[in-house]
C-alpha positions, 0 to 999 in steps of 0.5 A: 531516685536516680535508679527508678528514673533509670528503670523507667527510661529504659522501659520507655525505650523498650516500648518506643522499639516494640512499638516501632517493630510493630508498625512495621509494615511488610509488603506482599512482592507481586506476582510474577505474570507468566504466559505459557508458551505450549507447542512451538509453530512458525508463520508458515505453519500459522498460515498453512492453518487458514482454510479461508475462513477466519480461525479463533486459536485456542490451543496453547501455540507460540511462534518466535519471530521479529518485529520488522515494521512498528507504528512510529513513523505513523504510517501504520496505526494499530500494526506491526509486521514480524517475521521468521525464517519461513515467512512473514505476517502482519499483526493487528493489535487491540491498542496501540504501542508497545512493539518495536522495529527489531524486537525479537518476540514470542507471540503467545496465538491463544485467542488471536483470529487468523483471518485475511483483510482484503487477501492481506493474512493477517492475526488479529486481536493481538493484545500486546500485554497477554500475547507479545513475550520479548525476548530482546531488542535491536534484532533488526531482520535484513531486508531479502535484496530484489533487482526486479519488481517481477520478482516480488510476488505474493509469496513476498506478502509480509516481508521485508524486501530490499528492491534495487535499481527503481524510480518513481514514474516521471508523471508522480515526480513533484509530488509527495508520499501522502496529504499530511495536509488532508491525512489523506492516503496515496498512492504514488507509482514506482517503476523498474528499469524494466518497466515494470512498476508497483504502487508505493502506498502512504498514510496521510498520518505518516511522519513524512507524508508531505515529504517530496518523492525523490527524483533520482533512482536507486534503492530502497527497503519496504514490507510488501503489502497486499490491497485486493490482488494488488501488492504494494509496497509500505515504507518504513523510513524516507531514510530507507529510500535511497535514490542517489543514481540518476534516472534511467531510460524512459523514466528521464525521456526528452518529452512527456504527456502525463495526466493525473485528474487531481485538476478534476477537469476531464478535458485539461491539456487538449483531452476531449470526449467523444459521446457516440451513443447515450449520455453518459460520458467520462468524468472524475471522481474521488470516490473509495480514494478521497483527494486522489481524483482519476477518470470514471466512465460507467452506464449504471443510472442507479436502478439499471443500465442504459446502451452507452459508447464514450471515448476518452481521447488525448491531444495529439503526439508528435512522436516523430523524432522519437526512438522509443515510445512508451504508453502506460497508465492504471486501470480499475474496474468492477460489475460485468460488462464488455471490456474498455478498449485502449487504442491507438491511431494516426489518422484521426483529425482530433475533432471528428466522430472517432468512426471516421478514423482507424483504431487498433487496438493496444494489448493492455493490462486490463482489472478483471474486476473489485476496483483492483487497480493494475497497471496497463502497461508500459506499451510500446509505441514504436509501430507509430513514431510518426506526428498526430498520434491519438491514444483512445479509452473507448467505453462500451455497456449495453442497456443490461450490463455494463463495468465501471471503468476508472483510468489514473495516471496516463503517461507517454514518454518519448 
């Protein structure tokens, strides 16, 4: 009895394990997902590829770069930027997230488009999953040192760029990178000790959007964008705009006469116009910049042109006790038509027909076209260091053509 009751305990035993070992459940491993890798190419060979029209690559090409701007401070959405050592490019993804600043990449091109977004070279249709390979991290790229806003050129399109010795312009001063408010865009302008300036542009989604511009000068680190034949400059970080040094020359003058039209009155701080022949006359606008207002003047009545003559005109200056006068703003303009002329005069009574005065004419920076905005200046104002100087934007469109002239931040310092 004693054995049987053994015999069986140990059959019972038996089959409990044969019955575990079978139920055990083996687990297929998961393939391991490779991307090929083909022909290794640079960005400059990429770009050397695009023949103006956009390009579908289809071949098996990769190119080995880093990361130098990422989405995470929101001010760009769907994008990163890389570069190697023959140049720079930006990438635009299918989804958001998964490249960061200093990612050292290899970015698989077959099946990404080649093209330009308004003249910035862009790739296009980067899915980070099926093109983007990394290779490591925290490969931060250091940034090419420029003194001179006259050296960044487009040959600098992409890259990341260390400018030195800058400040934003006295009119833009209190004033915040963008509308985090509203989400609305801005540009705000930047200025060397040359008087050379460029647009910094900001996203209304940026982190740091309704940060206040720094009012000293310095440095700082940004990629150099492209919008149309205007370069601009993209912030990564606020922390990378180190303006610690004081301003510097007409950027810290003893008087200034600024205006924006974010008030959307043409005529505030004693600005007047003159309508001399139509009745089209200069006015506001926010449109293709929502929230960021300047002044527009155009002789379109939507279904031709009319003859038309309109003049901006300031308050008058007292540049009397000046040493150094300088007269800057931007300028845009599309359509075919005469050219707007910017003027100056010292013997205009404010109030009369612009005729009964003398006018000449101011070399100025003019857009050639494609709302390109540019800057007009700095113009120097030392021929005319007297008291009741008048600045003028004289419009002018006949009744079979005409531009669409638009002004924004108009600045004397003295």
């Amino acid at each position: 009895m004693t054995i049987t009751k053994k015999i069986t305990g140990l059959l019972l035993l038996a089959g409990i394990s044969l019955f575990s070992v079978s139920c055990k459940k083996d687990f297929d491993t998961p393939p391991i997902k490779t991307i090929p890798e083909g022909n290794k190419i640079t960005i400059a060979d990429l770009k050397a590829m695009y023949q103006g029209t956009p390009l579908k690559i289809t071949d098996e090409l990769s190119m080995f770069a880093v990361v130098t701007m990422d989405e995470q401070s929101g001010n760009i959405y769907k994008e990163a930027y890389i570069q190697d050592e023959t140049g720079a490019i930006n990438l635009r993804l299918l989804s958001s997230g998964g490249l960061y600043q200093g990612d050292s990449v290899r970015v698989f091109l077959k099946g990404t488009i080649l093209s330009t977004y308004n003249q910035m070279m862009q790739l296009d249709s980067v899915d980070v999953d099926n093109n983007i390979i990394k290779q490591a991290t925290k490969r931060d790229r250091q940034p090419d040192v420029f003194t001179s806003i006259a050296q960044i050129t487009t040959g600098q399109q992409a890259k990341l760029i260390k400018l030195e010795n800058v400040q934003f312009v006295s009119n833009e001063l209190g004033n915040t990178y963008a509308d985090g408010v509203n989400l609305t865009s801005q540009s705000r302008t930047l200025e060397d000790s040359l008087g050379n300036t460029i647009i910094v542009r900001t996203s209304g989604y940026a982190n740091f959007a309704n940060d206040t511009l720094p009012n000293g000068s310095g440095s700082l680190i940004v990629i150099v964008s492209q919008f149309n034949s205007t370069l601009q400059f993209l912030i990564r970080n606020p922390n990378e705009v180190v303006f610690n040094n004081p301003r510097f020359g007409a950027g810290n003058p003893g008087n200034t006469l600024t205006k924006n039209f974010q008030d959307q009155s043409i005529t505030s701080g004693g600005w007047t116009t003159q309508l001399v022949i139509g009745t089209y006359n200069w006015t506001t606008s926010d449109a293709g910049s929502t929230g960021n207002f300047y002044g527009m003047m155009s002789n379109w009545t939507g279904s031709g042109n009319v003859a038309s003559e309109a003049w901006l005109i300031s308050p008058a200056i007292d540049l009397s006790a000046s040493t150094n006068a300088t007269f800057d703003f931007r300028n845009a303009s599309n359509f075919s038509g005469p050219n707007m002329e910017v003027l100056v005069s010292t013997n205009y009574d404010g109030v009369s027909a612009p005729s009964t005065a003398t006018w000449t004419q101011l070399g100025a920076n003019l857009s050639t076209g494609g709302f390109a905005w540019v800057n007009g200046g700095p113009l120097s104002l030392n021929s005319y260091l007297t008291n009741g100087v008048y600045l003028a934007f004289k419009y002018t469109g006949t009744a079979s053509s005409g531009k669409t002239w638009e002004v924004d931040d108009i600045i004397v310092t003295w």
